[in-house]
C-alpha positions as CSV (number, residue, x, y, z in Angstrom):
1,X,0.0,0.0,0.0
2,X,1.4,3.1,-0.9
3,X,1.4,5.9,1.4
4,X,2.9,7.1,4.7
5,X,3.9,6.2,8.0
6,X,2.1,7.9,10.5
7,X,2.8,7.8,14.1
8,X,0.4,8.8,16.4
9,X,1.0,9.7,20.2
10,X,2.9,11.8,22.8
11,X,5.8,13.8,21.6
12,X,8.4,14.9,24.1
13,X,11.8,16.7,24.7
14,X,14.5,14.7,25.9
15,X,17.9,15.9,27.3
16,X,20.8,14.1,28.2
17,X,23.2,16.3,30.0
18,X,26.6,13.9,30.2
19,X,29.6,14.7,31.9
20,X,32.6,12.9,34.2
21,X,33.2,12.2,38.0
22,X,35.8,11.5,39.5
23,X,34.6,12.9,43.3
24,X,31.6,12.8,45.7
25,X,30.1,15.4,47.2
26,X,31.0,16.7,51.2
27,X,27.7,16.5,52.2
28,X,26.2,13.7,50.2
29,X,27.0,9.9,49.0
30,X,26.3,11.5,45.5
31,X,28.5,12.4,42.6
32,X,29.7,15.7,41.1
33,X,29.4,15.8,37.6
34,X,31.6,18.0,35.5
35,X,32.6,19.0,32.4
36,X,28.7,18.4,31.4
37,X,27.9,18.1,27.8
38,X,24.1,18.7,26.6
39,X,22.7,16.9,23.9
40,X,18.7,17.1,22.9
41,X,16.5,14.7,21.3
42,X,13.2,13.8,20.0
43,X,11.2,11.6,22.7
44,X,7.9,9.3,22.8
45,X,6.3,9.1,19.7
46,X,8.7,11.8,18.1
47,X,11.6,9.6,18.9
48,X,9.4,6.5,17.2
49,X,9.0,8.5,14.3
50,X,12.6,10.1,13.3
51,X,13.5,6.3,13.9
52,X,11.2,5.5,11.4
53,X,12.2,7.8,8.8
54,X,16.0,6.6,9.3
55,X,15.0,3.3,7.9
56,X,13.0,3.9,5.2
57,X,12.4,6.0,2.0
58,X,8.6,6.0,2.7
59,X,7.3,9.2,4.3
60,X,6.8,9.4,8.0
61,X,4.3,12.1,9.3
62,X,3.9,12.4,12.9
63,X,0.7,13.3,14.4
64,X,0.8,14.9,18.1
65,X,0.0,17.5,20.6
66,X,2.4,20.0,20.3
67,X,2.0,23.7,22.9
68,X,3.6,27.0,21.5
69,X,6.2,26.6,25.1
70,X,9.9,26.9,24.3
71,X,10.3,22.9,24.9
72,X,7.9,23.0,21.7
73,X,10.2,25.2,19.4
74,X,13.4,23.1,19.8
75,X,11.0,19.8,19.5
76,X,10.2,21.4,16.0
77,X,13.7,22.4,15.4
78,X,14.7,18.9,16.2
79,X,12.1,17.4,14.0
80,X,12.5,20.1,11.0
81,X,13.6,18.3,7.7
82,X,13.6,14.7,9.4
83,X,9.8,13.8,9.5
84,X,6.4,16.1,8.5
85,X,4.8,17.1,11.8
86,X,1.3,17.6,12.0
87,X,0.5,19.0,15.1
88,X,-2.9,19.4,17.6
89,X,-2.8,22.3,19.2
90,X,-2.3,21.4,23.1
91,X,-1.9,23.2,26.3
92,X,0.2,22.0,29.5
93,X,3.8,22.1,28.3
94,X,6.2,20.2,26.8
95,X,7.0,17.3,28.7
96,X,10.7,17.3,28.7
97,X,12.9,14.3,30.7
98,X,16.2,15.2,31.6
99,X,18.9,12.4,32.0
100,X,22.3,13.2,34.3
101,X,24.5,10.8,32.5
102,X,27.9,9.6,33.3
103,X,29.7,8.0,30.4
104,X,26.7,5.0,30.0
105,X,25.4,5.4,33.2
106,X,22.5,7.6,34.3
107,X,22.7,9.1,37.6
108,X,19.4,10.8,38.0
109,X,16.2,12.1,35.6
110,X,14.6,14.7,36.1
111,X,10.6,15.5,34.3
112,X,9.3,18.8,33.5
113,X,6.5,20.1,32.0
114,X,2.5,18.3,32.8
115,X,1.8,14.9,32.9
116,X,-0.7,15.2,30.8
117,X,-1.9,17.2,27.9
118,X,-5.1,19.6,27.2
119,X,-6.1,18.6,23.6
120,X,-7.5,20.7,21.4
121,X,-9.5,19.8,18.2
122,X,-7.9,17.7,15.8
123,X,-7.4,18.9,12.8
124,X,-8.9,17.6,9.6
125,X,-5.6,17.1,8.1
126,X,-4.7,14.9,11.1
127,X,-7.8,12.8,11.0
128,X,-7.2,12.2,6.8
129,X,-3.3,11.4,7.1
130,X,-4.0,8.8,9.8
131,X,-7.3,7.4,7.8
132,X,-4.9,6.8,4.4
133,X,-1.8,5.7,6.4
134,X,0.0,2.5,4.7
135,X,0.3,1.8,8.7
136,X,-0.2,3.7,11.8
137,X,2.3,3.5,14.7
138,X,0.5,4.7,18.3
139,X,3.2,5.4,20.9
140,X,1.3,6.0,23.5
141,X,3.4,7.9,26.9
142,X,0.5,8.3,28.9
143,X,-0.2,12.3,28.2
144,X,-3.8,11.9,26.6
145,X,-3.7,11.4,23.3
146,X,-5.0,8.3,23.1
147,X,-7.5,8.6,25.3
148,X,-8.9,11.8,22.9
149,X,-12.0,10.5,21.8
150,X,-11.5,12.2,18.0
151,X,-8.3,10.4,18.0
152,X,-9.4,6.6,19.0
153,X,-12.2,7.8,15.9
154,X,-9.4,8.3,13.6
155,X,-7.6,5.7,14.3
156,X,-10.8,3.2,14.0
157,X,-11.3,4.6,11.2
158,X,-7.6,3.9,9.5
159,X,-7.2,1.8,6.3
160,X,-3.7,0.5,6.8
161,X,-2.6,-1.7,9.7
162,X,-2.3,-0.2,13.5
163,X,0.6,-1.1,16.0
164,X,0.3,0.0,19.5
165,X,3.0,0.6,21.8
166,X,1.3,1.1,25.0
167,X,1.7,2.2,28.2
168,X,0.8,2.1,31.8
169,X,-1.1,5.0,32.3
170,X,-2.0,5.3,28.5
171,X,-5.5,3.9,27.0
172,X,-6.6,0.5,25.9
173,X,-5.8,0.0,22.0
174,X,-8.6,0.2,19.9
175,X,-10.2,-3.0,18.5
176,X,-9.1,-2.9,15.0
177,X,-5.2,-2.7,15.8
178,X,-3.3,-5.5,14.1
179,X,-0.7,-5.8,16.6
180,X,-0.1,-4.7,20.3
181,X,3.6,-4.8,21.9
182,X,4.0,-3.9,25.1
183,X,6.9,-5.2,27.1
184,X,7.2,-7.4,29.6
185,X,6.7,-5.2,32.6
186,X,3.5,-3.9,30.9
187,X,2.1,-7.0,30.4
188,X,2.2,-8.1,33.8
189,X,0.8,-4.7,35.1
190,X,-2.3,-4.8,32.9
191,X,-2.6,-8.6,32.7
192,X,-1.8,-8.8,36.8
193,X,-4.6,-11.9,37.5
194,X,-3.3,-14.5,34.8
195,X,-1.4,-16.8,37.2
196,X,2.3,-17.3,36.9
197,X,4.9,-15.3,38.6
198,X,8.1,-14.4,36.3
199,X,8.8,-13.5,33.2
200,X,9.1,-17.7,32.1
201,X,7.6,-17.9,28.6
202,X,4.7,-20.1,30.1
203,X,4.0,-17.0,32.4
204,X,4.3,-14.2,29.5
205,X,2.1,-16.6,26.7
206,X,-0.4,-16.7,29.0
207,X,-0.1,-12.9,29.7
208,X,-0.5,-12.1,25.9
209,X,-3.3,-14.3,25.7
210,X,-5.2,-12.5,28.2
211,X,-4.4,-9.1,26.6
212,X,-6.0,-10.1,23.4
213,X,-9.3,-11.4,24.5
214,X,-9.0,-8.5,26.9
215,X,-8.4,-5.4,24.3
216,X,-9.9,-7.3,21.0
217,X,-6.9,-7.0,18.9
218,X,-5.4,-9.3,16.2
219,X,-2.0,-10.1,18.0
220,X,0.4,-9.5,21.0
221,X,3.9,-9.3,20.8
222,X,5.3,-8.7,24.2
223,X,9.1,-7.8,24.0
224,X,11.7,-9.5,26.7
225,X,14.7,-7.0,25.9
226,X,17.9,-9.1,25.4
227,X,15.6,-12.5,25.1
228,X,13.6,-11.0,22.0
229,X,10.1,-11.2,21.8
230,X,7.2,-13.6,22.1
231,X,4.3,-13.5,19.6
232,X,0.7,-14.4,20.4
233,X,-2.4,-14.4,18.3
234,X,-4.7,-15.6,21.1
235,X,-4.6,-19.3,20.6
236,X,-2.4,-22.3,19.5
237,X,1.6,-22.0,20.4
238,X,3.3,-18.5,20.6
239,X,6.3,-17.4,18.0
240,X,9.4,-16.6,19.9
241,X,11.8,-14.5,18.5
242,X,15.3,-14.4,19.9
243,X,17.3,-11.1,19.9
244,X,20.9,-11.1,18.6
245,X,23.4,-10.6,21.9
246,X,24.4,-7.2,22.7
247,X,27.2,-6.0,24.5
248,X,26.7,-2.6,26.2
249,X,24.5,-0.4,24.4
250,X,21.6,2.0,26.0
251,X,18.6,-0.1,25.8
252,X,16.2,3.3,26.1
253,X,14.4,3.7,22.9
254,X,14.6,0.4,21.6
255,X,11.0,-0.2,22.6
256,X,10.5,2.5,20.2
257,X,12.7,1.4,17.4
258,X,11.0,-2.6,17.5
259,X,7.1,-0.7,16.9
260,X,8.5,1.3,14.4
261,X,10.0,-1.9,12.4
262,X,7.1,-3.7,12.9
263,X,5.1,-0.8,11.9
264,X,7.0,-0.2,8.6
265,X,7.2,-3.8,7.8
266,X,3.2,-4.3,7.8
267,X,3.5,-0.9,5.6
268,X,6.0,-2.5,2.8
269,X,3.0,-5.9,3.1
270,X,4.7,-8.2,5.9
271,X,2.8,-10.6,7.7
272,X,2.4,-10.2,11.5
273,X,5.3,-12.7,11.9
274,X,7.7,-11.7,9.7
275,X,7.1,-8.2,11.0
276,X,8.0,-9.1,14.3
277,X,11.2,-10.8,13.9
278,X,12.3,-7.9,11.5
279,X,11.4,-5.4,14.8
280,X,13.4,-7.7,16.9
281,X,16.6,-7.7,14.4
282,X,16.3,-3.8,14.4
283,X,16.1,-3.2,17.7
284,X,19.1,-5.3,18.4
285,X,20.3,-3.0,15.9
286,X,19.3,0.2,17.2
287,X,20.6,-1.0,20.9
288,X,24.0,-1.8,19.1
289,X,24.4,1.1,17.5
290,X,24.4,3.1,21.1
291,X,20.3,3.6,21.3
292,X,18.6,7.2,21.4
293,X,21.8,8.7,22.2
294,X,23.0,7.9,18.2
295,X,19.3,8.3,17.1
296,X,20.7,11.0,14.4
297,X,23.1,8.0,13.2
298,X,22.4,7.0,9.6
299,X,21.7,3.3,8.9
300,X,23.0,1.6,6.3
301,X,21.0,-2.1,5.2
302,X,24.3,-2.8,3.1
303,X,25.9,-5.1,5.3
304,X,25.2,-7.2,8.5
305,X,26.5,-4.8,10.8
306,X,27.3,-1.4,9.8
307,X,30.4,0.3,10.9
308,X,28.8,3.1,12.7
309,X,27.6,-0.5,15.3
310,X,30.9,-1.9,15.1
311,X,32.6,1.0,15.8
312,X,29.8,2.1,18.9
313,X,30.8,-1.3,20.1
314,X,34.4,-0.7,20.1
315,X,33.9,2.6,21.8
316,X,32.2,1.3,24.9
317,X,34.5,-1.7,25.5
318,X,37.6,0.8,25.5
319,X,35.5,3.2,27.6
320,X,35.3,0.8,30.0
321,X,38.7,-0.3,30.0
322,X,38.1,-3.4,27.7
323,X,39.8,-5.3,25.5
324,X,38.8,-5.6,21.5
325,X,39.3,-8.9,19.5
326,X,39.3,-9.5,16.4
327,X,39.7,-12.6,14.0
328,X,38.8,-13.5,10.0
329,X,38.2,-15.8,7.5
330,X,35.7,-16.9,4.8
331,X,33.6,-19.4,7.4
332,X,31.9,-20.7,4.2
333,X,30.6,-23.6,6.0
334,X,31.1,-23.4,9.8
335,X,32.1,-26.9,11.5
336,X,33.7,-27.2,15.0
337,X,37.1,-26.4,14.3
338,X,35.6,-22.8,13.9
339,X,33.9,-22.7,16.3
340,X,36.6,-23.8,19.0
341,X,38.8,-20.5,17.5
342,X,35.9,-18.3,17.9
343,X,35.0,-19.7,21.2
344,X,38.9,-18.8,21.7
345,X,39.0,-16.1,20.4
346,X,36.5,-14.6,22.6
347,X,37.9,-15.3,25.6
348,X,40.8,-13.1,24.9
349,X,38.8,-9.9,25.3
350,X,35.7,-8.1,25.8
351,X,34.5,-8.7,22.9
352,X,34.8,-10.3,19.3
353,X,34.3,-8.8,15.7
354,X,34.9,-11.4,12.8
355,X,35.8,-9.7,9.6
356,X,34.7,-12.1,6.9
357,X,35.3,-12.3,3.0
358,X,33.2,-11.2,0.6
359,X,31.6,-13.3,-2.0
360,X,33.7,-12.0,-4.4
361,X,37.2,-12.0,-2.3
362,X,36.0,-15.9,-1.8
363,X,36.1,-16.3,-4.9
364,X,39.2,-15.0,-6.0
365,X,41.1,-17.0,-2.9
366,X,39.3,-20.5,-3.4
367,X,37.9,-21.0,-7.0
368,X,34.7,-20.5,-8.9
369,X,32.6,-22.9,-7.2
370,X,32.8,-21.3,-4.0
371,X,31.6,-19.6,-1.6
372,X,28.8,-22.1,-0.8
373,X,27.1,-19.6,1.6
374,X,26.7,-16.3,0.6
375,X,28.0,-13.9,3.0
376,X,24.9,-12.5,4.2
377,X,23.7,-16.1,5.2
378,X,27.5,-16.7,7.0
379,X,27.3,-13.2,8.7
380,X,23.5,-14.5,10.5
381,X,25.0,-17.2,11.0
382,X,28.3,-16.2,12.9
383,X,25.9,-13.7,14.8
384,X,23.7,-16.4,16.4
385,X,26.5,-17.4,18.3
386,X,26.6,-16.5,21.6
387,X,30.8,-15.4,21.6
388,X,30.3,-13.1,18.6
389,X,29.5,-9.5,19.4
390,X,29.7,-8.1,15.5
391,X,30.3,-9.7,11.6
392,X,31.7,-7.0,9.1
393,X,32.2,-8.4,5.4
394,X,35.4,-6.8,3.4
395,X,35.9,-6.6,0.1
396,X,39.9,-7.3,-0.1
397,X,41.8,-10.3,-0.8
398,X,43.0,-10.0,3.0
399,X,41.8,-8.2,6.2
400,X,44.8,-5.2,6.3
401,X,42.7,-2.3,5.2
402,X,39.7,-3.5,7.6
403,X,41.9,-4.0,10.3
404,X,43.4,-0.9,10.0
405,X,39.8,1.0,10.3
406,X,38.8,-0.8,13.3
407,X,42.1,-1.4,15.0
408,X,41.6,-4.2,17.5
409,X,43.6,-4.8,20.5
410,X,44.2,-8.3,19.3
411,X,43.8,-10.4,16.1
412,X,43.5,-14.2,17.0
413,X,43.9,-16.7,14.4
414,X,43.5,-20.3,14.4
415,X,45.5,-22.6,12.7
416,X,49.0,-24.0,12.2
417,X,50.8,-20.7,12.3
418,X,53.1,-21.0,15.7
419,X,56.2,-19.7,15.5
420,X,55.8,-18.3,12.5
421,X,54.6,-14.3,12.0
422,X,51.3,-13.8,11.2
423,X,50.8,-11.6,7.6
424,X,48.6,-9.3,9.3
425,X,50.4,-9.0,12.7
426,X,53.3,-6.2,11.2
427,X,49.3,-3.9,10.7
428,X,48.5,-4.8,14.4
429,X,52.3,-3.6,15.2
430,X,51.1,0.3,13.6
431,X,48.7,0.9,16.5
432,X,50.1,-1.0,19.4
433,X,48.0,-4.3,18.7
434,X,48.9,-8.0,18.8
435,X,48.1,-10.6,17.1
436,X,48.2,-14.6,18.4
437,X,47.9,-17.7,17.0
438,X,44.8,-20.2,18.9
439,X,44.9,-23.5,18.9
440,X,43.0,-25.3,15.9
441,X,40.6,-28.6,16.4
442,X,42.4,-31.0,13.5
443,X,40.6,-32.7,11.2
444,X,38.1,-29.9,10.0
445,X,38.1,-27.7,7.5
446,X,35.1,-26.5,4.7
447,X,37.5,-28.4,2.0
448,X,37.4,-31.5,3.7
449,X,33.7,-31.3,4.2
450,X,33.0,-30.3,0.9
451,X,35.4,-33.3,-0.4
452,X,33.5,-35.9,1.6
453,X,30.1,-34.4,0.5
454,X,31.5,-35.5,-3.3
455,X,32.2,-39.3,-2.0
């Protein structure tokens, strides 16, 4: 269906103000932070949107109460060339959530403006973007909006599919919304008489069961965070969805970023399913790439995992004090001998990136007839293992000009190479980084495999 994305719901302000410590104050167990930096962003249902438009060409028009407060203007500013904002005219302040952040780590958050919004009418271009919508995202933050009753009118009224992210003090989803995806905490809050205590998947199936034949909707996905997400459509067994690991990361907005993928992905003609396992990959993603605090960071779909995540990655480890691995190789067909090196490999550091060939560098090192995998099928692969933090595919014959751009702390390699120096450790040597030999399970390699396959 042709058309936009429009995302309905509560727009905020957020700031992060970030700065160092080094000291507690005299009279407090509390830190002083210094040397503060202030960065602003889109929040709620703003955030949701700008998120949206990153990932795709389609247009994304947000549709929220906007006042005419100062907290407004820089919203717009913010928003200005990024999305097309459609505002109702609202009274009550911006809300605006302050963050004291050092490094990662938030300190303390402070809210401003009321906790909830006086709506006025909504306009007729409001009610006639959301009714020919190729999908409608409501991010709900509990301010009003979807409790409007011209608003729940519109949005029963839209043509394209509805996703609602809700929330705790927010309103029930109206009956016609294809999918519902509150997280886990949600869940349990609205659906708090379904026995089962935890979050066990027994406990959270039941949970989105309840919420289905409670609100009327076509589905509940209820995401876990790291664990993913589990789909229900009321009856029969759940879908599950596991997330790709993460290490580090600021996990706030990825609630965001999973409704907006599942929103777009029902827009471009997805089923339910597949559109929750792409939210899940993108939220991983969005988590990876260092969450709303990156949320102006361009994503590229070109590879498994863009630099821009590679390199966040790299960042936090070393801000931390960590260690960064590396290692390569084609890993056309993985067998336990990789694995053991990886496994390895891992253990060496904080974290592990593989640097893989390209189809075409495959090609040139081992003949026309391979690789057997294409590299976007190894890169999943090598991802879904629990010691692999990041896959990046290079183009080269060998890994020197990729290692030089992400300059690891260490590059492992497997194999028979002891006592002998490795080709890529005299790149290592430029920066300060070493590179090891591991020791290698004999008796596997993808040749052998593929020559036994042939017997």
């Amino acid at each position: 269906m042709k058309g936009p994305l429009v995302v309905v719901g509560d727009a905020l302000l957020d700031v992060d103000l970030v700065g160092t410590s080094s000291r507690l104050t005299p009279d407090a167990p509390v830190p002083v932070v210094e040397d503060v930096e202030t960065r602003e962003r889109p929040g709620g249902a703003a955030l949701a949107a700008v998120i949206a438009a990153a990932a795709t060409s389609r247009e994304v028009v947000l549709v929220a109460p906007i006042d005419t407060d100062d907290g407004a203007a820089r919203l717009r500013s913010l928003l200005d060339g990024r999305v097309r904002l459609v505002p109702i005219p609202a009274t009550g302040g911006t809300a605006v959530k302050q963050r004291v952040r050092v490094g990662d780590h938030s300190v303390v958050r402070i809210d401003s403006g009321s906790p909830v919004a006086t709506l006025g009418p909504l306009p007729e271009e409001a009610a006639a973007v959301i009714r020919d919508a190729a999908a409608v995202l409501v991010a709900d933050y509990g301010r009003g909006t979807t409790s409007a009753a011209e608003v729940r009118t519109a949005l029963a009224a839209a043509r394209g599919p509805v996703v609602w992210d809700p929330h705790p003090r927010g309103a029930d989803p109206v009956p016609n919304a294809r999918l519902v995806t509150p997280n886990g905490a949600e869940a349990a809050r609205v659906a708090a008489d379904v026995p089962g205590d935890g979050q066990g998947l027994a406990a959270v199936g039941a949970r989105a069961e309840a919420l289905i034949r409670q609100w009327g909707v076509g589905a509940v996905a209820v995401t876990l965070g790291p664990r993913g997400a589990l789909l229900s459509y009321g009856e029969g067994a759940p879908m599950v969805v596991p997330a790709v690991a993460v290490t580090g990361g600021d996990p706030c907005g990825a609630g965001d970023s999973f409704a907006a993928a599942a929103a777009l992905a029902l827009a471009d003609g997805a089923v339910t399913g597949e559109a929750v396992a792409a939210a899940v990959a993108a939220a991983s993603s969005f988590v990876a790439r260092g969450g709303a605090t990156a949320w102006d960071t361009d994503v590229s779909p070109e590879h498994p995992a863009p630099a821009s995540s590679v390199e966040a990655l790299m960042a936090r480890v070393r801000a931390s004090g960590g260690t960064v691995v590396a290692t390569g190789g084609c890993f056309d067909l993985l067998h336990p001998g990789h694995v053991a090196t990886l496994r390895a490999a891992r253990g060496l550091g904080d974290c592990l990136i593989v640097c893989i060939n390209s189809d075409a560098s495959v090609r040139r090192l081992k003949g026309p007839s391979r690789p057997l995998v294409t590299a976007a099928d190894r890169a999943r692969v090598l991802e879904a293992l629990e010691f692999v933090d990041a896959v990046v595919v290079f183009e080269e014959d060998t890994p020197a000009e990729v290692l030089d751009r992400l300059r690891p702390d260490v590059w492992a390699k497997g194999g028979d190479y002891a006592g002998a120096d490795l080709p890529e450790a005299a790149v290592l040597r430029t920066w300060g980084g070493q590179a090891v030999v591991l020791p290698y399970l004999d008796g596997h390699s993808t040749t052998a495999l593929v020559e036994r396959s042939r017997v």
